[in-house]
mmCIF file of the C-alpha atoms, coordinates in Angstrom:
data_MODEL
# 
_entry.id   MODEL 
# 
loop_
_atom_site.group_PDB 
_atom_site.id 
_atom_site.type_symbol 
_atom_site.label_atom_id 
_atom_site.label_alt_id 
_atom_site.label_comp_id 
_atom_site.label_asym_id 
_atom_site.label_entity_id 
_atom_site.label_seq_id 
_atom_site.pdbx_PDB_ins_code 
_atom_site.Cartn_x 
_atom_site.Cartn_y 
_atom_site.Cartn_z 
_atom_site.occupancy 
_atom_site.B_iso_or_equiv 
_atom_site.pdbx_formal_charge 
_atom_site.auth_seq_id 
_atom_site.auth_comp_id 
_atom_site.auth_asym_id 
_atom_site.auth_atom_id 
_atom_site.pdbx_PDB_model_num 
ATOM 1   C CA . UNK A 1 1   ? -17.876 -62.941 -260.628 1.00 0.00 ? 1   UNK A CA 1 
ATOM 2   C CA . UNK A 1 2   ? -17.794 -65.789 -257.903 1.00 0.00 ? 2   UNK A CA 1 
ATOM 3   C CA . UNK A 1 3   ? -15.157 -65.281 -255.136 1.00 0.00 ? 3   UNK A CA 1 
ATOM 4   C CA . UNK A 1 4   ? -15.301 -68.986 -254.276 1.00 0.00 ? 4   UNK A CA 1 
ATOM 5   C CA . UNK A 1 5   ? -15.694 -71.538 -257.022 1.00 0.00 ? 5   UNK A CA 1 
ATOM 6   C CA . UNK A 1 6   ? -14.475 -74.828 -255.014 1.00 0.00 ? 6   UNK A CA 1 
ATOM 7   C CA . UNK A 1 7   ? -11.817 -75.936 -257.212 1.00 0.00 ? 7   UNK A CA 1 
ATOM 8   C CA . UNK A 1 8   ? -9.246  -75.568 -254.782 1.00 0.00 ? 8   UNK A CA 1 
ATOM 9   C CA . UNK A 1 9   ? -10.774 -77.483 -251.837 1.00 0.00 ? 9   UNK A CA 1 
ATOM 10  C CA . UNK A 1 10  ? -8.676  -80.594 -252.198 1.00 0.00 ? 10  UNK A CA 1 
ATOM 11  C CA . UNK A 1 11  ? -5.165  -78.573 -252.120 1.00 0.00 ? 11  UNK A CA 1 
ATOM 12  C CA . UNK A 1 12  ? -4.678  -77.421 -255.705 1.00 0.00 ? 12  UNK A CA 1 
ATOM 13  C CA . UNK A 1 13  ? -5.254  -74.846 -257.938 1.00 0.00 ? 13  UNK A CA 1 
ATOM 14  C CA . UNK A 1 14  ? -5.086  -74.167 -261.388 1.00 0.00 ? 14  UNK A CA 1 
ATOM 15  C CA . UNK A 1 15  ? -2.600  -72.034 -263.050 1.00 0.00 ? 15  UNK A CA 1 
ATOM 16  C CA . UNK A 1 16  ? -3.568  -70.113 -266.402 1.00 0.00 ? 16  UNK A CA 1 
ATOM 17  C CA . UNK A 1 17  ? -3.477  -72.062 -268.841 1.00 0.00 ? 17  UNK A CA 1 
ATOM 18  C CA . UNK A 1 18  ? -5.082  -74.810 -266.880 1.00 0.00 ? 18  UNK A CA 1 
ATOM 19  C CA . UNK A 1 19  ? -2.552  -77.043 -265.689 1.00 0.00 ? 19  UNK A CA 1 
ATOM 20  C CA . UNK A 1 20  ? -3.440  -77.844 -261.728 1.00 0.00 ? 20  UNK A CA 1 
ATOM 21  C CA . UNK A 1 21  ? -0.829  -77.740 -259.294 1.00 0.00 ? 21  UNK A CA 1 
ATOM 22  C CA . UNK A 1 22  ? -0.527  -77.975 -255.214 1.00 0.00 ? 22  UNK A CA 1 
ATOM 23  C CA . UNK A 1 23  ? -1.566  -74.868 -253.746 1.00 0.00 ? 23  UNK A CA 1 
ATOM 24  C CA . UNK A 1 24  ? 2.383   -75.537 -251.838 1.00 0.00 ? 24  UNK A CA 1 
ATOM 25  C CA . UNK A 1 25  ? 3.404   -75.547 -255.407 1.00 0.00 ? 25  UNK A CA 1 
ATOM 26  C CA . UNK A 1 26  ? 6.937   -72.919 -255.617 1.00 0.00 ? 26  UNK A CA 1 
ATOM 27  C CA . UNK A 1 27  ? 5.152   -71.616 -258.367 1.00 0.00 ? 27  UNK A CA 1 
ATOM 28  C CA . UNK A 1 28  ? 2.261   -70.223 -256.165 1.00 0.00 ? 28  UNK A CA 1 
ATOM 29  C CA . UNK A 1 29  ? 4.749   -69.738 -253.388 1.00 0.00 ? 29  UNK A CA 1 
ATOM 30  C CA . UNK A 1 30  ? 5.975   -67.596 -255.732 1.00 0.00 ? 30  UNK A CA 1 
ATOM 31  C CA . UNK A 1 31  ? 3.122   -65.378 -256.914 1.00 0.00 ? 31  UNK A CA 1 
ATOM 32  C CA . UNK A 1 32  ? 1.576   -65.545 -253.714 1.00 0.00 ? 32  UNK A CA 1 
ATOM 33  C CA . UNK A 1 33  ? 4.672   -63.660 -252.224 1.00 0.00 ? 33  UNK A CA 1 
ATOM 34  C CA . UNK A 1 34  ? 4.750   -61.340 -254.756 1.00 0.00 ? 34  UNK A CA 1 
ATOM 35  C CA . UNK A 1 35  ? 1.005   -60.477 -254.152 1.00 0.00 ? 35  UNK A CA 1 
ATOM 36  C CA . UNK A 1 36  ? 2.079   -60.682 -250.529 1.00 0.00 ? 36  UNK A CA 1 
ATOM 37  C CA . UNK A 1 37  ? 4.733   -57.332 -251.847 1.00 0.00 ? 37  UNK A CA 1 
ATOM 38  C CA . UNK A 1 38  ? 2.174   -55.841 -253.493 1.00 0.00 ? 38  UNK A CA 1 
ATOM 39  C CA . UNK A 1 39  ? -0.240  -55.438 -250.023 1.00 0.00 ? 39  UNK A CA 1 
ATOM 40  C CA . UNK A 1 40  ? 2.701   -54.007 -248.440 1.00 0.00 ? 40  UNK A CA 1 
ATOM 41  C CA . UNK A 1 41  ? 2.977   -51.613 -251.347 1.00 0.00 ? 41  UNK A CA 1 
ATOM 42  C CA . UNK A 1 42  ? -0.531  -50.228 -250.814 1.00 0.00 ? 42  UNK A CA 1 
ATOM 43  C CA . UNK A 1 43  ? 0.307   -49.970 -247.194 1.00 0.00 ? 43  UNK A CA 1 
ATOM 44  C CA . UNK A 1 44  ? 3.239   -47.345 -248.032 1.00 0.00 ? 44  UNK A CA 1 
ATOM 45  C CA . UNK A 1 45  ? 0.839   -45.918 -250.362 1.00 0.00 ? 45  UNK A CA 1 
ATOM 46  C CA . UNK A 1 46  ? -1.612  -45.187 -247.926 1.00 0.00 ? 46  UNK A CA 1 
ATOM 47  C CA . UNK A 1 47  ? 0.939   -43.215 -245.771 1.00 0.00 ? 47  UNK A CA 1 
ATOM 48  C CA . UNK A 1 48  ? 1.632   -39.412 -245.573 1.00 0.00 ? 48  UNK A CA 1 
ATOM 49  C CA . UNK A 1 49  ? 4.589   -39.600 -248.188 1.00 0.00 ? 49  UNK A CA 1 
ATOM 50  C CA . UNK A 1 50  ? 5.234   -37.256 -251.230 1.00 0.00 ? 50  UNK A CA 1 
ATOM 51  C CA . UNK A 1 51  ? 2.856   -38.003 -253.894 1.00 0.00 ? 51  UNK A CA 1 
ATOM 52  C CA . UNK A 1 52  ? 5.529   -38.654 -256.474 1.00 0.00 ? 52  UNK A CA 1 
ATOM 53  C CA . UNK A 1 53  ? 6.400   -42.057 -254.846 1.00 0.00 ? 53  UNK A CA 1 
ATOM 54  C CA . UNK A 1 54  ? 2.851   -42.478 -254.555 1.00 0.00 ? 54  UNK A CA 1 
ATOM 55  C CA . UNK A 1 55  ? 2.510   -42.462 -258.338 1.00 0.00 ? 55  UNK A CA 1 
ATOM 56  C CA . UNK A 1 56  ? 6.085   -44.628 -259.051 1.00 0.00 ? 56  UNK A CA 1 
ATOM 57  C CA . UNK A 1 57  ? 4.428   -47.053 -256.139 1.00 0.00 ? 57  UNK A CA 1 
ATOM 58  C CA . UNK A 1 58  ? 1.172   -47.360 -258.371 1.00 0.00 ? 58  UNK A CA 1 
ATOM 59  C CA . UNK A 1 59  ? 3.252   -48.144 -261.160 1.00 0.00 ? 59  UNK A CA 1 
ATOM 60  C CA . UNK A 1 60  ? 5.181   -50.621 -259.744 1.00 0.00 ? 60  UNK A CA 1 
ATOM 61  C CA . UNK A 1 61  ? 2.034   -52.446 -258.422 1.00 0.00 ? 61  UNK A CA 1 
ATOM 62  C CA . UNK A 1 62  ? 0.953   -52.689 -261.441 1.00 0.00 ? 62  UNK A CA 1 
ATOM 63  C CA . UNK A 1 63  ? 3.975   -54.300 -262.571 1.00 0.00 ? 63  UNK A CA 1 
ATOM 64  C CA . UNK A 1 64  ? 4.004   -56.889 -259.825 1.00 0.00 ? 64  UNK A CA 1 
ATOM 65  C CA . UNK A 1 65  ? 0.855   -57.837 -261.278 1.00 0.00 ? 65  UNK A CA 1 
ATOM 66  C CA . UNK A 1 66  ? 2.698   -58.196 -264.606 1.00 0.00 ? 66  UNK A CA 1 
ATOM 67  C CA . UNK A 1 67  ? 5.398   -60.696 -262.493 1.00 0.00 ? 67  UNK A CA 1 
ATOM 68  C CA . UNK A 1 68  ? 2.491   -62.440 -261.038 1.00 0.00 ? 68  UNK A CA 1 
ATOM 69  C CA . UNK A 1 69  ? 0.709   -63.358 -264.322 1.00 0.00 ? 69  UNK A CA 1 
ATOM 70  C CA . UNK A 1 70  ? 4.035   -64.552 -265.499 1.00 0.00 ? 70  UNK A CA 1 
ATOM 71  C CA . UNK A 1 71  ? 4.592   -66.810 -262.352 1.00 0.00 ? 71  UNK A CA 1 
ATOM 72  C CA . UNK A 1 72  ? 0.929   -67.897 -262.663 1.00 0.00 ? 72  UNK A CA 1 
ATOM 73  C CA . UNK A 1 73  ? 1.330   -68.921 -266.050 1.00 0.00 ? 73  UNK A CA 1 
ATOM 74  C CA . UNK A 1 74  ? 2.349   -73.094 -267.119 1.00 0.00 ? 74  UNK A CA 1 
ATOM 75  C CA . UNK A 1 75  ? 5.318   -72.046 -269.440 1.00 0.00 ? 75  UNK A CA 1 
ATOM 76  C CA . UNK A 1 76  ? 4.190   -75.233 -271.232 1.00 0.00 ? 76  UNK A CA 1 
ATOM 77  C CA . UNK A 1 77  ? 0.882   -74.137 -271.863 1.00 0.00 ? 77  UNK A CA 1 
ATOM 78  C CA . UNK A 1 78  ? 2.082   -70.350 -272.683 1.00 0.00 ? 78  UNK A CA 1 
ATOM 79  C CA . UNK A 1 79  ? 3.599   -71.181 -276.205 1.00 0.00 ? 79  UNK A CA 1 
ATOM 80  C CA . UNK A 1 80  ? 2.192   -72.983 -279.144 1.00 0.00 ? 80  UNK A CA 1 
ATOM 81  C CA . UNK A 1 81  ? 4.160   -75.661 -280.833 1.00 0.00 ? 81  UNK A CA 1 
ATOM 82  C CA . UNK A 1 82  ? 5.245   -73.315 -283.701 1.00 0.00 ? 82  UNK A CA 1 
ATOM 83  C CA . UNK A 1 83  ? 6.786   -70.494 -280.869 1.00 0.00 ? 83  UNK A CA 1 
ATOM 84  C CA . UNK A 1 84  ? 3.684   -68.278 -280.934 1.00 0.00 ? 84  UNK A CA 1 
ATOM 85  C CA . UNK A 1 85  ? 2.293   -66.993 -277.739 1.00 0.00 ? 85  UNK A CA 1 
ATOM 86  C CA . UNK A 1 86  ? -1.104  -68.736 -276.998 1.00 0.00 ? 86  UNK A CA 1 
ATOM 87  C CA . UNK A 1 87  ? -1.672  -66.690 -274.010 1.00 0.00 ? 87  UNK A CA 1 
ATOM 88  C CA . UNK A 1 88  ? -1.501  -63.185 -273.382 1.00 0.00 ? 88  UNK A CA 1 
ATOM 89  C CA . UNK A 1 89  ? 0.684   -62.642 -270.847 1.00 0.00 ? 89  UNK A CA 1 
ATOM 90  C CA . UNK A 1 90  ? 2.102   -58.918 -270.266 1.00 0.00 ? 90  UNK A CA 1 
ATOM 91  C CA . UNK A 1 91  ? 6.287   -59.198 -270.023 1.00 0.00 ? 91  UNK A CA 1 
ATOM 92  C CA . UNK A 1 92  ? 8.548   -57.047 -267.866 1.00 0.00 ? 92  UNK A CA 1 
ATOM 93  C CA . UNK A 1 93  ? 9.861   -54.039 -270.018 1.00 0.00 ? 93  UNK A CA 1 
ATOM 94  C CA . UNK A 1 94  ? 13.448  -53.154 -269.716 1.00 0.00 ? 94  UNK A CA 1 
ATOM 95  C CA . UNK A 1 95  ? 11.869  -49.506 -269.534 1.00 0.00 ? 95  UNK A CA 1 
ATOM 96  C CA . UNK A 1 96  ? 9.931   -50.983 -266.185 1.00 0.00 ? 96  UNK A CA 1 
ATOM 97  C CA . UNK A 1 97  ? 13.680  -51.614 -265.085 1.00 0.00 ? 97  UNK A CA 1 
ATOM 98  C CA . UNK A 1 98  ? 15.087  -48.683 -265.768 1.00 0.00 ? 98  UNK A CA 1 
ATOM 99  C CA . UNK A 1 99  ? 12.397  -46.372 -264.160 1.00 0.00 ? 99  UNK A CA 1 
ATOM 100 C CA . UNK A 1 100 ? 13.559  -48.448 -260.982 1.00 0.00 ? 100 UNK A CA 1 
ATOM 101 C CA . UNK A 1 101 ? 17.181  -47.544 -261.618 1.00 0.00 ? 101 UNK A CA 1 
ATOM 102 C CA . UNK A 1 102 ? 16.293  -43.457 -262.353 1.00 0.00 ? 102 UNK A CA 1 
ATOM 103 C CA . UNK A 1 103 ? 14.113  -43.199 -259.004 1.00 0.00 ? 103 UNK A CA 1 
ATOM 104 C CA . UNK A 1 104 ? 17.166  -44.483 -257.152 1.00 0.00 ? 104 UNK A CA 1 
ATOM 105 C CA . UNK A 1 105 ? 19.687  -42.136 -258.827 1.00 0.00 ? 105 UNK A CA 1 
ATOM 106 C CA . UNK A 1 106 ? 17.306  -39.436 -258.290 1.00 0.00 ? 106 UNK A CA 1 
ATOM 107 C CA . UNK A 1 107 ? 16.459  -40.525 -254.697 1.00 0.00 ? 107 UNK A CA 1 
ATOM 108 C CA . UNK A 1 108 ? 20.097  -40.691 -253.814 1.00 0.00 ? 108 UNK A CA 1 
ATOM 109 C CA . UNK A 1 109 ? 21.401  -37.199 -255.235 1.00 0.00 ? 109 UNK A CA 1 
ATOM 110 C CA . UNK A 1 110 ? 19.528  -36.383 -252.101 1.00 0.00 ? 110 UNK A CA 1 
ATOM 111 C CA . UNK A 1 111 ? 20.761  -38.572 -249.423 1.00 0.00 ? 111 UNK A CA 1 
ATOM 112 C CA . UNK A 1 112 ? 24.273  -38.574 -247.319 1.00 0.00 ? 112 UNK A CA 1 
ATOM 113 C CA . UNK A 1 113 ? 26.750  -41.495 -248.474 1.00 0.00 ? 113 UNK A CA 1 
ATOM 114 C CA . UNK A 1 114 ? 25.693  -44.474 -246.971 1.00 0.00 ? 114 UNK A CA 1 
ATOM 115 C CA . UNK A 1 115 ? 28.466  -45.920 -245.049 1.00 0.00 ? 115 UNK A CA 1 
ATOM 116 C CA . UNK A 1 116 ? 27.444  -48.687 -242.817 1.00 0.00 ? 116 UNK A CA 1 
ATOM 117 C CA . UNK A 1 117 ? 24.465  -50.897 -242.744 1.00 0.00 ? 117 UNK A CA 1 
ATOM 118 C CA . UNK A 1 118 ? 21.392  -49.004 -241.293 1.00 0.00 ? 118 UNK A CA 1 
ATOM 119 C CA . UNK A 1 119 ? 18.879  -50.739 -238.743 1.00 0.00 ? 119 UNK A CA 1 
ATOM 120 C CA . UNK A 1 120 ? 15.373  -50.881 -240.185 1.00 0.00 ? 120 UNK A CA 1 
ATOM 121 C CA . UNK A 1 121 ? 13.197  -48.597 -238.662 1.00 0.00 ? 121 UNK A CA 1 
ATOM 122 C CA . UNK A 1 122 ? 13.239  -44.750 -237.088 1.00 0.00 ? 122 UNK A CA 1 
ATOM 123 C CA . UNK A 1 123 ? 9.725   -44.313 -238.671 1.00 0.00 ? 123 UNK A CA 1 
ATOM 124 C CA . UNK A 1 124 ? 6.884   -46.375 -239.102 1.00 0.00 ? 124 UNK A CA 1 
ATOM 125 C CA . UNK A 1 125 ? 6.486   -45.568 -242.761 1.00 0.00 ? 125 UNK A CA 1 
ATOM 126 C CA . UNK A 1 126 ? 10.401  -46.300 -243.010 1.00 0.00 ? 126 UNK A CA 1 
ATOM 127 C CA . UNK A 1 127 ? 9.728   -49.708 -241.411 1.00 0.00 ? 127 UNK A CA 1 
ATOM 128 C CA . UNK A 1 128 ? 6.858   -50.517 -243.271 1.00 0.00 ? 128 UNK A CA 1 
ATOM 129 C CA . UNK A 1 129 ? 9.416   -49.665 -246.538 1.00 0.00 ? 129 UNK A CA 1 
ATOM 130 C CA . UNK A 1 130 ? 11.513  -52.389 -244.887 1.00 0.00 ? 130 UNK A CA 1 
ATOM 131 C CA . UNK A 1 131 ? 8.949   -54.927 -244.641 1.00 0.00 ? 131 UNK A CA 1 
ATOM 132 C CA . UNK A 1 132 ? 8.225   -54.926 -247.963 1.00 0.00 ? 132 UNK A CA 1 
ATOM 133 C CA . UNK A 1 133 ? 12.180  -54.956 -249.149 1.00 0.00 ? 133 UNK A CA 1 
ATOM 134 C CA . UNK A 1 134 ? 12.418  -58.164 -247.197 1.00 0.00 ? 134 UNK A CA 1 
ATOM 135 C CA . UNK A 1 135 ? 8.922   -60.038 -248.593 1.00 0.00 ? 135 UNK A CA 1 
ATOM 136 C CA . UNK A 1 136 ? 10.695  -58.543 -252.281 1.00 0.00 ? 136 UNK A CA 1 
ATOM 137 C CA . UNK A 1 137 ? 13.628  -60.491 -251.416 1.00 0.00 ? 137 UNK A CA 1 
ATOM 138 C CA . UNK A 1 138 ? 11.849  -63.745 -250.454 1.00 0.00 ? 138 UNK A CA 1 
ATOM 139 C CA . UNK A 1 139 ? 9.574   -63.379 -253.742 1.00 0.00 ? 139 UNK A CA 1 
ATOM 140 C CA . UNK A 1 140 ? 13.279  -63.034 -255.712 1.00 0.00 ? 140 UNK A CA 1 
ATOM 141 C CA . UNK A 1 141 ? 14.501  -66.050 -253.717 1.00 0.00 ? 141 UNK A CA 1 
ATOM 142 C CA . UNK A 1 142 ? 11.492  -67.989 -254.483 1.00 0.00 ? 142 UNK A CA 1 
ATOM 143 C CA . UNK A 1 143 ? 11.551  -67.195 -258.529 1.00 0.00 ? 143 UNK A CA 1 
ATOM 144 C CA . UNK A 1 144 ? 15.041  -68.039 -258.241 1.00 0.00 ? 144 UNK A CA 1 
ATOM 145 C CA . UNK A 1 145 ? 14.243  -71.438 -257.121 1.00 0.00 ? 145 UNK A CA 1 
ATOM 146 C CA . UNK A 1 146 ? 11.467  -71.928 -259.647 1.00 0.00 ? 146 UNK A CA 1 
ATOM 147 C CA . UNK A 1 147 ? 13.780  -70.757 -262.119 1.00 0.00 ? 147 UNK A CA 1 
ATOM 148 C CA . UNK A 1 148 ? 16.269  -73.237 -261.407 1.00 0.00 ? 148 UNK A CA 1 
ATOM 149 C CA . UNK A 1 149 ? 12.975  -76.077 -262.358 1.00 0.00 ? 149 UNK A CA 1 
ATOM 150 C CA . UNK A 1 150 ? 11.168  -74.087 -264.698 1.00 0.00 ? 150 UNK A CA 1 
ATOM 151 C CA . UNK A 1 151 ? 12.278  -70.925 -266.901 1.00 0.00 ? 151 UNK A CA 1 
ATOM 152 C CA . UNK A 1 152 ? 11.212  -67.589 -265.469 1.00 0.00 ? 152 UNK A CA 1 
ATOM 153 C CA . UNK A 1 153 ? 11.153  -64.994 -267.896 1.00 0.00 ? 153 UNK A CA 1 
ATOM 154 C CA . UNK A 1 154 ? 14.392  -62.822 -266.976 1.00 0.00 ? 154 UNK A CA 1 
ATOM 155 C CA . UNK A 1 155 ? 13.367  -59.195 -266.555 1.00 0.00 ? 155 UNK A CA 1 
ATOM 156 C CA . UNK A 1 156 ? 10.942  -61.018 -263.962 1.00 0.00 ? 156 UNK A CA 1 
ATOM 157 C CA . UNK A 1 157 ? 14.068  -62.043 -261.950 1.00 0.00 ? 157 UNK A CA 1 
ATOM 158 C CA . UNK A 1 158 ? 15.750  -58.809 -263.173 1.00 0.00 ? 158 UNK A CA 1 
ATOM 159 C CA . UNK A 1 159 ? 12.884  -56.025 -261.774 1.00 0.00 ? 159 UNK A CA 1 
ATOM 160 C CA . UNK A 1 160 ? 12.408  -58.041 -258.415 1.00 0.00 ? 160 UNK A CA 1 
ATOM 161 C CA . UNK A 1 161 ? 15.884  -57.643 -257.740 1.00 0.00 ? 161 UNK A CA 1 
ATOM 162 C CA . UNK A 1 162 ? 16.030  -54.093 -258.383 1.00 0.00 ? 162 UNK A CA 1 
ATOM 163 C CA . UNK A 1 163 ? 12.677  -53.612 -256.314 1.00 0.00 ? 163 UNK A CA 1 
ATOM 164 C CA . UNK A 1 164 ? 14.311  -54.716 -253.187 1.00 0.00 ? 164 UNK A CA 1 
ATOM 165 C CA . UNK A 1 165 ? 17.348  -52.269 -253.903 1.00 0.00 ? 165 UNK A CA 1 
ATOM 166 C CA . UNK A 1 166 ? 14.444  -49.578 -254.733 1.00 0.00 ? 166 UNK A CA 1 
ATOM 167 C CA . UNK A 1 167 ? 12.633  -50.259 -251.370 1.00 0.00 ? 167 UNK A CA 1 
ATOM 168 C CA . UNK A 1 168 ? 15.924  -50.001 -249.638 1.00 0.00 ? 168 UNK A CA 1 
ATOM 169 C CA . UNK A 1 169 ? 16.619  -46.580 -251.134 1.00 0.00 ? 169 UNK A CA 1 
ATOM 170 C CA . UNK A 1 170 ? 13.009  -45.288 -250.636 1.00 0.00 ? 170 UNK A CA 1 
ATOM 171 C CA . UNK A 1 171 ? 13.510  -46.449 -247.133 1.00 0.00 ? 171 UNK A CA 1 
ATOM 172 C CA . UNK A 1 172 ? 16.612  -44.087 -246.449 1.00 0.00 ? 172 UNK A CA 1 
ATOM 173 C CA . UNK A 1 173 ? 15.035  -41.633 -248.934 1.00 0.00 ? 173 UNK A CA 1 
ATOM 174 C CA . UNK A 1 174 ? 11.544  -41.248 -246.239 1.00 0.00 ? 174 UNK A CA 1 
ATOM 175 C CA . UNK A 1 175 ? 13.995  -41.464 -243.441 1.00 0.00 ? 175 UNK A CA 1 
ATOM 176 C CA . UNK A 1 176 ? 15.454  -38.257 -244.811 1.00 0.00 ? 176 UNK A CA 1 
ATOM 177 C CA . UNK A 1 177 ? 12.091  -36.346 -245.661 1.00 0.00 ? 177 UNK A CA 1 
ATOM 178 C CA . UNK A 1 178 ? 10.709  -37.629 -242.069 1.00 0.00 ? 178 UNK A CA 1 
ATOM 179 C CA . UNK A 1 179 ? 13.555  -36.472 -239.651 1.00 0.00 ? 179 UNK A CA 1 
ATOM 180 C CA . UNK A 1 180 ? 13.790  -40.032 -239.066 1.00 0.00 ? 180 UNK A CA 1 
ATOM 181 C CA . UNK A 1 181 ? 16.887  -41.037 -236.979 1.00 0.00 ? 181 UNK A CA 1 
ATOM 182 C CA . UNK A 1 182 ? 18.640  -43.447 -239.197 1.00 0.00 ? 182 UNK A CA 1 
ATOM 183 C CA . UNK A 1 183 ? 20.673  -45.505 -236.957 1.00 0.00 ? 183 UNK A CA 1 
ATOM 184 C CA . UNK A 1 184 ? 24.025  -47.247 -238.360 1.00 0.00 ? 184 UNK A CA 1 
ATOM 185 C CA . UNK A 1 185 ? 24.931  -50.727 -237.401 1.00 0.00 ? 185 UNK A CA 1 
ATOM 186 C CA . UNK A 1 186 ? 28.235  -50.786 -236.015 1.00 0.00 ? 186 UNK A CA 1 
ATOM 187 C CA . UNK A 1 187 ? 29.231  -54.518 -235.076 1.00 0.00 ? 187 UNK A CA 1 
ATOM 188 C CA . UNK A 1 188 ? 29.839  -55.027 -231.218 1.00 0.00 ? 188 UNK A CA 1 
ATOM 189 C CA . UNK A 1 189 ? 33.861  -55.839 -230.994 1.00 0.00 ? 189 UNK A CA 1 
ATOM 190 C CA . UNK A 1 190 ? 34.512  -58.447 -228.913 1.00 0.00 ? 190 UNK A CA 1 
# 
């Protein structure tokens, strides 16, 4: 398989199902960001963390793949005139959701109530858990706005929401098995 094919040399790219588009298309904003997440993933992969989140984090990568095939897909071009599905596209399980959801509940059985806001860092796995909550939360933004021109399937709206909260609680969660000083933000009064 060809790495470079050429297509792309005048500023657009093709989406599957065919239909080209400029590569500044919100659409490829879109799944670029979310393959922009997914790097940062394998970064807190590659760290000295417990080997369960290792396993959810491989899972969840694999998901963002899911959300980018949706996002890469021409919703137009995705359904046949008689509601069929002309292309395979995997969809975002609510099971994929709820896993989310359980690894937070578990996660924070562990940790001390959180009762201010927390300033990123302490740890350079912790911040790296950061970084990726905030690129999460500029893919969600981004879908948002493409959802607002073009449907998005939901749960892919749905799980990118919830991965941001999951990255904020695996943050605190690594803080915790780290030592990491967790510092609270306490506003300046004036």
């Amino acid at each position: 398989m060809k790495i470079y094919t050429k297509t792309g040399d005048k500023g657009t790219t093709a989406l599957f199902g065919g239909t080209r588009v400029p590569k500044h298309h919100i659409r490829i904003d879109s799944y670029g960001t979310v393959d922009e997440l997914n790097s940062h993933l394998g970064l807190i992969r590659d760290q000295e963390i417990d080997a369960h989140y290792k396993e959810i984090l491989i899972q969840i990568q694999d998901r963002l793949f899911t959300v980018g095939a949706i996002l890469a897909t021409d919703p137009e071009k995705a359904i046949l005139k008689s509601g069929k599905e002309r292309l395979n596209i995997p969809k975002i399980s609510a099971e994929n959701i709820a896993l989310l959801e359980t690894e937070m509940d578990a996660m924070n059985e562990a940790l001390p109530p959180m009762t201010h806001f927390v300033l990123p860092g302490g740890h350079q796995t912790v911040s790296f858990c950061h970084i990726a909550r905030c690129v999460c939360r500029r893919a969600e933004r981004l879908t948002s706005a493409l959802n607002d021109i073009e449907d998005v399937e939901p749960n892919a709206l749905v799980y990118l929401n919830r991965l941001s909260d999951y990255l904020f609680v695996l943050a605190r969660k690594l803080s915790h098995d780290l030592r990491a000083n967790e510092i609270k933000w306490i506003p300046e009064k004036h």
